[in-house]
C-alpha positions in Angstrom: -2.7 2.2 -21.6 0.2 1.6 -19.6 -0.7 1.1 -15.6 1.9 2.3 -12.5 1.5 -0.3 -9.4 3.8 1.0 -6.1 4.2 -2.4 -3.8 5.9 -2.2 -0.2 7.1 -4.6 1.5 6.3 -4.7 4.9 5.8 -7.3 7.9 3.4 -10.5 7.2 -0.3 -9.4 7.9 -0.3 -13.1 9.9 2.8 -12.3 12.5 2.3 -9.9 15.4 5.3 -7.0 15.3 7.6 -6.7 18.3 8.9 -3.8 19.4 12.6 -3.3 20.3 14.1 -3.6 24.0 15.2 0.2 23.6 12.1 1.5 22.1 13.2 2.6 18.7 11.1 0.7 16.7 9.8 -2.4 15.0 11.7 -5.7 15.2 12.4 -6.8 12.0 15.3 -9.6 12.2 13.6 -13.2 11.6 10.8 -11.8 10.6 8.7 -12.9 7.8 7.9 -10.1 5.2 5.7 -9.8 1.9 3.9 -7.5 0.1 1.5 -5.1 1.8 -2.5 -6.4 1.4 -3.9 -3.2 -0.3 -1.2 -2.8 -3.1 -1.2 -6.9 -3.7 -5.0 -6.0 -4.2 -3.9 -2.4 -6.6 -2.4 -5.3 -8.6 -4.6 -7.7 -8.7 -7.0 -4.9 -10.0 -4.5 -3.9 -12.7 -4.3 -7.4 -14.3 -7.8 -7.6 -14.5 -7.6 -4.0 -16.2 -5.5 -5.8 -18.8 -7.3 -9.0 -19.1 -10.4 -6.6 -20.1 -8.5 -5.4 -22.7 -8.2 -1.9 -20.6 -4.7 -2.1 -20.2 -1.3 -3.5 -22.1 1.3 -3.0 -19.6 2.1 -3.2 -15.8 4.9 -2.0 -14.1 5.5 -2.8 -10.3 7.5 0.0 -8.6 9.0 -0.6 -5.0 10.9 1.6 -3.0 13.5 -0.3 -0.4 16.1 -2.3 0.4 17.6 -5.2 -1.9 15.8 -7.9 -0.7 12.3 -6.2 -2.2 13.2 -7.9 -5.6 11.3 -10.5 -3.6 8.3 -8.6 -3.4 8.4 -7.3 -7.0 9.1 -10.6 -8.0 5.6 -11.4 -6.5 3.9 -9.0 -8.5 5.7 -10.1 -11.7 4.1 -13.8 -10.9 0.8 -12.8 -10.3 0.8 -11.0 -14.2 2.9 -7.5 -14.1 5.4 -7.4 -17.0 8.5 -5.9 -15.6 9.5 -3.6 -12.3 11.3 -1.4 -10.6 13.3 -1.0 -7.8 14.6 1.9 -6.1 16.9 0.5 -3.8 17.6 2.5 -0.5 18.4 0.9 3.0 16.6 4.3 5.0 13.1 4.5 6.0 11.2 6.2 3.0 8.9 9.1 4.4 5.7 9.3 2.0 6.4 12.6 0.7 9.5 11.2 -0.5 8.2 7.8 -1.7 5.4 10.3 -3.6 7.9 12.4 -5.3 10.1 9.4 -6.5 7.3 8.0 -7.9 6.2 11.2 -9.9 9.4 11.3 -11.0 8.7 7.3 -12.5 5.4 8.6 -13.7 7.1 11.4 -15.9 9.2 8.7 -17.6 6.8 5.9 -18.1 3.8 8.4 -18.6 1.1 5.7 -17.0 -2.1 6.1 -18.1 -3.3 5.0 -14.5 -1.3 4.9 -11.3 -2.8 2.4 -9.1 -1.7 1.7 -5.3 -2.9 0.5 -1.9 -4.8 3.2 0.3 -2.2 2.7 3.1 0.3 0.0 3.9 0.2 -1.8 7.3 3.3 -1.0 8.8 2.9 2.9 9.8 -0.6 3.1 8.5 -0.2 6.7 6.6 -1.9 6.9 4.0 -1.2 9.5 2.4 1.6 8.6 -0.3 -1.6 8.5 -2.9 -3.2 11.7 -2.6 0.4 13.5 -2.1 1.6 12.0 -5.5 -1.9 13.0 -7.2 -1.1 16.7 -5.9 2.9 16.6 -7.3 1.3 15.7 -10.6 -1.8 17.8 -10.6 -3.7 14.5 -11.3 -7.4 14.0 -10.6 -7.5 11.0 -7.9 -10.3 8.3 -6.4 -9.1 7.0 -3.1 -10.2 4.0 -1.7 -11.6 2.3 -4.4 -14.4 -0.2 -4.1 -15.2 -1.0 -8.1 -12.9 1.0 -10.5 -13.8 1.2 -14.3 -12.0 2.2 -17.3 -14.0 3.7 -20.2 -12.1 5.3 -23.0 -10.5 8.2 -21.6 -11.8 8.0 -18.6 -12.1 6.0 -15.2 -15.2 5.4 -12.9 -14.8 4.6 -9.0 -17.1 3.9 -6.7 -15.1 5.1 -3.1 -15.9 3.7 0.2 -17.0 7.0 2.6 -18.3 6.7 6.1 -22.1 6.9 4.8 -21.3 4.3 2.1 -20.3 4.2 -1.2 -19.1 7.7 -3.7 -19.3 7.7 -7.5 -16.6 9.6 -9.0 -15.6 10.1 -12.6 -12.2 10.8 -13.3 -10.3 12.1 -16.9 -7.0 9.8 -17.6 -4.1 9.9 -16.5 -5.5 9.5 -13.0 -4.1 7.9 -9.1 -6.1 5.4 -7.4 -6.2 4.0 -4.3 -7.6 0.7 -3.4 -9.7 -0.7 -0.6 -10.0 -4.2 0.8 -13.4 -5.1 -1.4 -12.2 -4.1 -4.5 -11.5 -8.1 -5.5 -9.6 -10.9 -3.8 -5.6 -11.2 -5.0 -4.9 -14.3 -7.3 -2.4 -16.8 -6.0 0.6 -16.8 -8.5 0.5 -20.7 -9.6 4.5 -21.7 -10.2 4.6 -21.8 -14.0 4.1 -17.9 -13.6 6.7 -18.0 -10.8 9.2 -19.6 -12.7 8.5 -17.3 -15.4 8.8 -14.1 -13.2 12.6 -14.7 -12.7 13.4 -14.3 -16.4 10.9 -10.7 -16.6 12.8 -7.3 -16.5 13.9 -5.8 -13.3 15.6 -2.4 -13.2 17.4 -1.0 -10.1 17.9 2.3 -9.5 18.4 4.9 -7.2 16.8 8.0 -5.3 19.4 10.1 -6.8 19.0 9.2 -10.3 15.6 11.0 -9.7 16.7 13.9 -7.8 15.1 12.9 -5.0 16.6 13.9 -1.6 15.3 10.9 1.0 15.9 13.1 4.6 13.3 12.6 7.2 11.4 15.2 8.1 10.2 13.8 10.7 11.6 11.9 14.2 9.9 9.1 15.6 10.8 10.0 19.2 9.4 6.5 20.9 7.8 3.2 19.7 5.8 1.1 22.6 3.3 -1.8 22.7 -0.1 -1.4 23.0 -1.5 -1.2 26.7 -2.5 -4.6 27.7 -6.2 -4.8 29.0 -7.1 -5.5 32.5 -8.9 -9.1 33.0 -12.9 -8.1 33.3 -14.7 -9.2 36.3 -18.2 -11.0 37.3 -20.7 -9.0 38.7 -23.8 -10.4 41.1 -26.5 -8.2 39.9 -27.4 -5.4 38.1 -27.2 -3.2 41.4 -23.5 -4.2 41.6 -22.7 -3.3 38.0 -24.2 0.1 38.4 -21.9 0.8 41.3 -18.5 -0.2 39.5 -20.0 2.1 36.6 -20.5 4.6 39.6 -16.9 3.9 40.6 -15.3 4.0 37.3 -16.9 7.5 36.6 -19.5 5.7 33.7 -22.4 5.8 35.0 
């Protein structure tokens, strides 16, 4: 079985975004960038797919500008065997990042698409369940334990009352969610050998893909700063401030 892994790349998960002077968006000059947490972990889950014996090929997909190789490149060293890059310098609306990679998923015919739940910097997630709608694939989102057996895969999803066991026919999407397993480092033997594995570039138009915005973000602003607390005397004096402040 051949597994689909989609990796972003988006800002460190240790450096706090800025926002621009005028308000059109996120900072990104000088920043450090990697790969986005929950696909690093849709990877990691893949190889361990393959080391069971559940899995003979991974292919990294990423959808951005040049300098994602870098982030591909990861995924190579930590154990996918080639990837692809769909190079495009414009912000990537899900719907669009969904439909190019159903358009990959009709060429490589995966056996399992596996991906992060969401990625850190707009927090959408959505790209998974769209592309298991465009192919009409049964899908498990949020994955705490995911099993293959035979034709079939078994997740356990993480749902606000706890955990949901769903079995799903193959070819199927997953999503994954932080417990699934904890990413491998990639040691630099496998680092050094991810520079030689195969990288194709392409394009959105050599899948038919048309990469227009449908939407317009109108305004990007920090996050309100909060107001120093204060000491109270007694309890009597804490119940008036509630009073005050429309609480109590």
């Amino acid at each position: 079985m051949k597994i689909l892994v989609p990796v972003k790349r988006v800002i460190d998960y240790n450096v706090k975004p800025r926002v621009k002077a005028d308000g059109t968006g996120v900072d990104l000059a000088n920043v450090k960038m990697s790969m986005n947490p929950f696909d690093e972990i849709a990877v990691e889950e893949a190889i361990r797919l393959k080391e069971k014996g559940a899995a003979t090929e991974i292919v990294a997909v990423s959808i951005g500008p040049a300098k994602a190789q870098e982030t591909l490149r990861t995924a190579l060293a930590m154990g996918a065997d080639r990837a692809i890059l769909v190079e495009t310098e414009e912000e990537v609306e899900p719907l669009a990042v969904a439909k190019i990679l159903k358009a990959i998923a009709d060429e490589e015919q995966p056996g399992l698409v596996i991906l992060g739940k969401q990625s850190i910097s707009d927090d959408s997630n959505q790209t998974g369940q769209m592309l298991a709608a465009l192919m009409g694939r049964p899908q498990g989102t949020f994955a705490n334990t995911v099993e293959v057996e035979g034709d079939s895969v078994t997740v356990k999803r993480e749902v606000d009352g706890g955990l949901q066991t769903v079995k799903l026919a193959l070819p199927a999407i997953v999503t994954t969610d932080l417990r699934l397993n904890e990413p491998r480092y990639a040691s630099l033997p496998n680092i050094m050998k991810a520079k030689s594995k195969p990288l194709a570039t392409k394009t959105a138009a050599d899948y038919g893909v048309d990469l227009a915005p449908r939407l317009k973000t109108l305004k990007v602003a920090e996050p309100a700063v909060r107001q120093a607390g204060v000491k109270v005397a007694d309890v009597a004096e804490l119940v008036g401030k509630l009073k005050t402040l429309g609480i109590a």
